[in-house]
C-alpha positions as CSV (number, residue, x, y, z in Angstrom):
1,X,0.0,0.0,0.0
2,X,3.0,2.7,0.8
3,X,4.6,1.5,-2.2
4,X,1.9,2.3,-4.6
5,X,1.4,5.5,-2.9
6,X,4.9,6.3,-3.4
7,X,4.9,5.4,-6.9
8,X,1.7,7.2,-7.4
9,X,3.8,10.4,-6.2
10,X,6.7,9.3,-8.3
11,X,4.7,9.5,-11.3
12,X,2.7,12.4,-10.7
13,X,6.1,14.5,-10.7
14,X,7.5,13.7,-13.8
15,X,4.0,14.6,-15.2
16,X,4.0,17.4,-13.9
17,X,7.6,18.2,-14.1
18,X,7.0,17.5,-18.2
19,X,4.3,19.6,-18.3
20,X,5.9,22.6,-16.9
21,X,9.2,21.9,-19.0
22,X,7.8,20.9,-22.1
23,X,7.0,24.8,-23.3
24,X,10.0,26.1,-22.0
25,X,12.4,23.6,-24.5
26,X,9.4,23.9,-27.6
27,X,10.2,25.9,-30.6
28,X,8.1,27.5,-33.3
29,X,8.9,27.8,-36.5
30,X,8.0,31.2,-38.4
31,X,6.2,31.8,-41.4
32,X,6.8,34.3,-44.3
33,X,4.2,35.0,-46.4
34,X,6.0,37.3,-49.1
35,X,9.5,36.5,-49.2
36,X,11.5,37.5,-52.1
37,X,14.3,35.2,-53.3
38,X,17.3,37.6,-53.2
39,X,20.3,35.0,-54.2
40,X,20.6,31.3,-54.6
41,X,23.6,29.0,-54.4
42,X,25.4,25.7,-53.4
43,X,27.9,26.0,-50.0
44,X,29.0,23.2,-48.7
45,X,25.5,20.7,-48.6
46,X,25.2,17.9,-46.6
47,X,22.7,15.7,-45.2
48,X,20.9,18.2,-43.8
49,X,21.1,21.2,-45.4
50,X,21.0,22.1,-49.0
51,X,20.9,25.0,-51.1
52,X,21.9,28.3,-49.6
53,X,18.8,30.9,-50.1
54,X,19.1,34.4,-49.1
55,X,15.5,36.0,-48.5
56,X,14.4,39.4,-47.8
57,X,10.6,39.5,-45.8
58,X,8.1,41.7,-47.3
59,X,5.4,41.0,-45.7
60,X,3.9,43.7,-43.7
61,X,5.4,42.7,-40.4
62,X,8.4,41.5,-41.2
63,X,10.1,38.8,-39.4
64,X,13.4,40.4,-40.1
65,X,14.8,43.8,-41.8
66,X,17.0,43.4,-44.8
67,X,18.3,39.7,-46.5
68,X,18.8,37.1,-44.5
69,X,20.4,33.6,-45.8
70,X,18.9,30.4,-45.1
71,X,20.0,26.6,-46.2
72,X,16.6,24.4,-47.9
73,X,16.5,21.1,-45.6
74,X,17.2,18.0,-47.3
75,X,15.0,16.1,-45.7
76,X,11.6,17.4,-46.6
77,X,12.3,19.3,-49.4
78,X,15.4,17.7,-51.5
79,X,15.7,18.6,-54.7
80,X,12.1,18.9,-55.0
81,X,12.0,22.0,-52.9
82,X,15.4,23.5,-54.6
83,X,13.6,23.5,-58.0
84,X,10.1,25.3,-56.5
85,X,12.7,27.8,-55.4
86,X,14.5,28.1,-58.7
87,X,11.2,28.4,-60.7
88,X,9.7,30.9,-58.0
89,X,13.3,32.9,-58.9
90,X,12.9,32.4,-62.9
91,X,9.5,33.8,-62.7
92,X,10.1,36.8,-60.6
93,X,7.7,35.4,-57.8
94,X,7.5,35.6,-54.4
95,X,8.1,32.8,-51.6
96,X,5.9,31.7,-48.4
97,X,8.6,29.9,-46.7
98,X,8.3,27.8,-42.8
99,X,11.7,28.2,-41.4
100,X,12.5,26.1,-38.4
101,X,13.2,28.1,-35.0
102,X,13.2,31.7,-34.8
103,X,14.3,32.2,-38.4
104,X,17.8,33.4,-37.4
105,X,20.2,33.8,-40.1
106,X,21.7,29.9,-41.7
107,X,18.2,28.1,-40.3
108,X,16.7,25.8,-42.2
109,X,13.6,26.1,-44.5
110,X,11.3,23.4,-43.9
111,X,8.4,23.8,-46.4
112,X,8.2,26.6,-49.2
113,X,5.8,27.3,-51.9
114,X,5.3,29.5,-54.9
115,X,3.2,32.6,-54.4
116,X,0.7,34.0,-57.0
């Protein structure tokens, strides 16, 4: 009887010691809704990040001033996502881009798409 009251205990903490952690180690990623593709290039790709892509935010609140440089993620996007970015640069369009974490410079984009 103690020992299952202990245990009980026991495992109420780490519940609640996960839920009061668990936001505090989460991250968002950011969205851009209007980001135009300022430069793209190949430096140094490995398995986790490909193409470099510098973006500038024109949306109306930006999530950064001026051009920031990113690196496409290999492993949702691949070469599928280099080309949408290479045919969103050939036909003068605009990005929405997810890029993982606070979208400081060299993260990685995660999904992107072609905007109108």
């Amino acid at each position: 009887m103690k020992g299952r009251l202990i245990l009980g205990i026991c495992i109420l903490g780490v519940f609640f010691a996960v839920l009061i952690c668990a936001p505090l180690t989460a991250s968002a990623d950011v969205d851009v809704a209007n980001a135009r593709i300022d430069r793209i290039g190949i430096f140094n790709p490995n398995a986790t990040r490909g193409a470099y892509v510098q973006l500038t935010d024109l949306s109306t609140t930006p999530a950064w001033t001026g051009s920031r440089q990113f690196f496409l993620s290999q492993v949702p996007l691949g070469k599928e996502g280099l080309a949408t970015v290479l045919t969103g640069y050939s036909m003068g369009k605009t990005l929405w881009v997810r890029i993982a974490g606070d979208a400081s410079a060299l993260s990685l984009i995660t999904v992107v798409y072609i905007n109108d």
